[in-house]
N, C-alpha and C positions, 0 to 999 in steps of 0.2 A: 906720465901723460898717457892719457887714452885716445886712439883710432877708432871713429863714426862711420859706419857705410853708410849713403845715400841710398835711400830703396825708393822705389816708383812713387811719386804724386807729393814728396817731400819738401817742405820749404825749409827756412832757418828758424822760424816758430815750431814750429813741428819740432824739428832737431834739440831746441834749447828747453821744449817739453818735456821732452821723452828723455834729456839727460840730466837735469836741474832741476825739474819738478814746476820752471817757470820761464817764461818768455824772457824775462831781464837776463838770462842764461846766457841772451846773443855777446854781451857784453865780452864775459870768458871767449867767445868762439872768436870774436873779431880781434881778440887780444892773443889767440894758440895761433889764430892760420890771420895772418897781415895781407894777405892779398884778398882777403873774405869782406865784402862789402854786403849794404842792404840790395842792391840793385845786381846784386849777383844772382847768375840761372843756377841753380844746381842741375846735375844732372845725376843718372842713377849709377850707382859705382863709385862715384866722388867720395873722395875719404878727408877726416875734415878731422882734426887735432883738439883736443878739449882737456880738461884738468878734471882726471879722473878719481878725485878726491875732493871736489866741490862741490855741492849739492845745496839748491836753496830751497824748496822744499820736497823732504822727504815722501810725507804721505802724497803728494799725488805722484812721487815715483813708484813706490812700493804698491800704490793702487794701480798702477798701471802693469810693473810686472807678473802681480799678481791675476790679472784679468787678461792678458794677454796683448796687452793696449799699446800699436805703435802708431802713434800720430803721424796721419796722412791726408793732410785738407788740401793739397795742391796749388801750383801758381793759377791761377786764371787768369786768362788775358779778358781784356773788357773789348774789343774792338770785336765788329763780328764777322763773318767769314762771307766771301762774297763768291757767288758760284756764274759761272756764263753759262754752262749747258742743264739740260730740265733734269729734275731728278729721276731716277729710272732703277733703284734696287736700294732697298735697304735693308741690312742685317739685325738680327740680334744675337750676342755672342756670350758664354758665362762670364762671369762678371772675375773670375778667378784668372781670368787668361790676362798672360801680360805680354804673351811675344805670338804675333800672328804673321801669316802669309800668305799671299794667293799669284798665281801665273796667270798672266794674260798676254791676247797678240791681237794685229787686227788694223783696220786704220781705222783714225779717227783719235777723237783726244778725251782722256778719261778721266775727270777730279774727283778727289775720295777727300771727305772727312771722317777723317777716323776716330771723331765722337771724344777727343779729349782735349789738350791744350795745344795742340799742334797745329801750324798752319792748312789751309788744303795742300793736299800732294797733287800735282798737275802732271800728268801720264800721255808721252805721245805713242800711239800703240804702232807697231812696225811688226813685221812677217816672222819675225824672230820672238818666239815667247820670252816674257820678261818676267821673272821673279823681283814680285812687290813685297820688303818688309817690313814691320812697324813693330817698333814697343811704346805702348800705350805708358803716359806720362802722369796718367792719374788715376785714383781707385775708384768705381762708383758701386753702387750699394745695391740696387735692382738687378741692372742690365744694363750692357755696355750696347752700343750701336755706330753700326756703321752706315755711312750712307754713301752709293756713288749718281753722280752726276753725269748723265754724257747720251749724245748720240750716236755713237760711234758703232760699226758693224765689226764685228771680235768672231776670229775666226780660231781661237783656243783661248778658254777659261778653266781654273780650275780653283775653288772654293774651298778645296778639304781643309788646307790649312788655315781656314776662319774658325774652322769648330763651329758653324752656326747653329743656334738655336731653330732660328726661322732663316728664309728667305723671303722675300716680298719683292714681284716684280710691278715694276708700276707703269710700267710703257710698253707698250711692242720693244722688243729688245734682239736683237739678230746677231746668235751666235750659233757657229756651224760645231762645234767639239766643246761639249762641255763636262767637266768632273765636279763629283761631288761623295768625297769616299767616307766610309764611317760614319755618315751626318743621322741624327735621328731630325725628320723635318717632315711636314705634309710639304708635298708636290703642288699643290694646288695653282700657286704660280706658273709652273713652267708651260702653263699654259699661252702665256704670254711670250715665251722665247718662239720665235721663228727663225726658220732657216736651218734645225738643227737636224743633222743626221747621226750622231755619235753621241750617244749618253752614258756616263760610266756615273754606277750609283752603287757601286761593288759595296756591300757591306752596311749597306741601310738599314734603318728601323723604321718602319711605318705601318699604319693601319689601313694605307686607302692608296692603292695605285691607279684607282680609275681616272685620275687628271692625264695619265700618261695615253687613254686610249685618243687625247687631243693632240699628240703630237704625231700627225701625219708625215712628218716627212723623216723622221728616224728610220736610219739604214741596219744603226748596227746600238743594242741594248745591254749593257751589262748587268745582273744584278746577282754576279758571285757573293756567296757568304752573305747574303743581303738577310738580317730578324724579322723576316715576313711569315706569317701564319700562311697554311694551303689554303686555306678557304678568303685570303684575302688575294691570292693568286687567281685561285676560281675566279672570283669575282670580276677582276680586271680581263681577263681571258674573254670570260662569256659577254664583259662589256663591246671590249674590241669586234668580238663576232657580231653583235646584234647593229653597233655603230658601225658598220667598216667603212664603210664609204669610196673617198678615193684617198688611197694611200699607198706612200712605197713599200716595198718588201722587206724586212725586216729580217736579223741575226739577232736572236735572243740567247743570252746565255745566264743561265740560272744555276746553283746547286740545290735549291729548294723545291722538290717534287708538287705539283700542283695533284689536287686527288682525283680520282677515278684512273681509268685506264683507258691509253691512248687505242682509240675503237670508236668507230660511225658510230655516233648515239642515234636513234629512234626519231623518225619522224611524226610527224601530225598528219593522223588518217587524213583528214578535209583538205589542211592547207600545203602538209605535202613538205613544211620546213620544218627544219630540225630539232628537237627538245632538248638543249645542252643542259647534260645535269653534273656537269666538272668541269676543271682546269683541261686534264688531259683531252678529253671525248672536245672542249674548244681547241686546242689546237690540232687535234685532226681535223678536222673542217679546215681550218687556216690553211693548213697544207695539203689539204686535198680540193679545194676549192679552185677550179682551172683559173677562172677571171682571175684571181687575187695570185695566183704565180705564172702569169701570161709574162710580165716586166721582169722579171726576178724571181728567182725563190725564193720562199720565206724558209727559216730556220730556225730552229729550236735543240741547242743542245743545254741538255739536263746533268749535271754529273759527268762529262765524256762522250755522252751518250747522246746522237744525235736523229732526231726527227724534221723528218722533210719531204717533199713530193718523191 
C-alpha cells in the first residue's frame, strides 16, 4: 500500500487523478481509508492510503509525471461571503505564497478575506498586537488577493509578512505605526493613511517616494537597506522642501546617500529663494530652516552619521 500527502487546493478527484490516471480512482480510496467519504474536507497534510499497484489509466499518469502536473482544482464553496464593514485595503500577493501573516492592534473590528475558500476571519482589535495567520486553501493562476473590510482606528500594523505585491488603500484609513519590510510596492496609497507617525519601510524597492512628502504627520521614517536610486531620494527631498507646508518634525534614517553635499545651495538673485540641486544641499535647508525646527528637530541620520540643526 501507498501513503498520499494532501497539498493545498486538493480535492478527492484531484487525488484519484494524479494516482489512477482517473476519477473512478475514488472508488480504491474509499475502499484503503473507510472513514473517506465524498462529503469529506480534506485538509493539507492529510495522508490518505491507496493501492500502489493499481492504475487505471496509465498515459495521463505518465503525462502528468512527466509535465510536472499535480492536480489542484480545489473545493469551492458556492455561498458568498457577507461583509458588515466598507472595504478599506486590498492586496495583491504572488501567487506562489501559501503561508502568510500580518500583526495588527487597535480598536475597532477588522474582517479579512483571504481570497480563497475560507470563511471571513472576523478580528476584534485590542491594545495588545495580534499575530494574524492563514494558509491559503487553494492555488490561483495570476494573483492571489486579499481584501480587508473595516473602520476600525489600528494603532500598530504590520504587512511584511504578506509579501505584497501592491497595496491599495481605499478609504481614509487611521493607523499611528505602520511596517512594511522588504516590500517592492509604489507608495502611492499611503496617502490615504492618516494619523501615522512611525513608518518603517526598511528595505524597500521603489522608484518614486514622492507620495511620502503627503504624509505630514510622520515623526519618525525608516528606510535602512531600502533599493532606492540617489536621484529618486533627490527627488523626494527637493519635493518635501518646495511642498513643506505644515508638518511635524521628522527622524529619518536612511543608509542610502542621497547626492550632492550637505552645504546651503545658492539662491535666486531676484527671488532671494533657494535653487536645490540635491538630496543632500535639500536637507540642509530642512534643518536649517528656523520655522520648520521651531516644534522639533528634524533629523537625518545617513549611515551613523547624523544631520541636524
Amino acid at each position: 500500500m501507498g501513503k498520499y500527502r494532501v497539498i493545498a487546493g486538493q480535492n478527492l478527484y484531484d487525488i484519484a487523478l494524479h494516482i489512477y490516471g482517473s476519477i473512478e480512482g475514488i472508488v480504491d480510496l474509499m475502499m484503503c481509508n473507510t472513514d473517506l467519504s465524498l462529503d469529506t474536507t480534506l485538509k493539507v497534510g492529510d495522508e490518505l492510503i491507496y493501492s500502489d499497484d493499481f492504475v487505471i489509466n496509465a498515459d495521463v499518469v505518465a503525462y502528468n509525471e512527466m509535465h510536472g502536473i499535480v492536480p489542484s482544482n480545489g473545493e469551492h464553496h458556492v455561498y458568498p461571503k457577507v461583509f458588515t464593514k466598507p472595504l478599506a485595503v486590498a492586496f495583491s500577493l504572488p501567487t506562489e505564497l501559501l503561508n502568510v501573516q500580518c500583526l495588527v492592534s487597535g480598536i475597532g473590528t477588522l474582517e479579512i478575506d483571504w481570497g480563497d475558500n475560507s470563511d471571513t476571519e472576523i478580528v476584534t482589535l485590542t491594545d495588545k498586537p495580534r499575530i494574524l495567520k492563514h494558509t491559503f486553501d487553494s492555488k490561483v493562476r495570476k494573483r492571489r488577493r486579499i481584501r480587508w473590510f473595516t473602520d476600525a482606528y489600528f494603532k500598530q500594523v504590520d504587512w511584511s509578512g504578506l509579501k505584497p505585491n501592491s497595496v491599495v488603500i481605499l478609504r481614509p484609513l487611521p493607523i499611528e505605526e505602520l511596517t512594511i519590510k522588504d516590500a517592492t510596492l509604489t507608495l502611492d496609497s499611503l496617502q490615504m493613511v492618516t494619523g501615522i507617525y512611525s513608518l518603517n519601510l526598511s528595505g524597500l524597492s521603489c522608484g518614486n517616494l514622492k507620495p511620502l512628502v503627503e504624509c505630514r504627520e510622520l515623526m519618525q521614517l525608516n528606510l535602512t537597506d531600502a533599493r532606492i536610486k540617489p536621484t529618486v531620494f533627490d527627488e523626494w527631498l527637493i519635493a518635501m522642501v518646495e511642498r513643506y507646508g505644515n508638518r511635524r518634525s521628522c527622524e529619518v534614517t536612511l543608509t542610502a546617500v542621497p547626492t550632492g553635499v550637505y552645504q546651503e545651495p545658492t539662491r535666486d538673485e531676484q527671488t532671494g529663494r533657494y535653487i536645490i540641486t540635491s538630496g543632500m544641499e535639500a536637507i540642509w535647508v530642512i534643518t536649517h530652516e528656523e520655522s520648520w525646527n521651531e516644534g522639533g528637530k528634524w533629523k537625518f541620520i545617513i549611515n551613523d552619521k547624523e544631520y541636524s540643526v
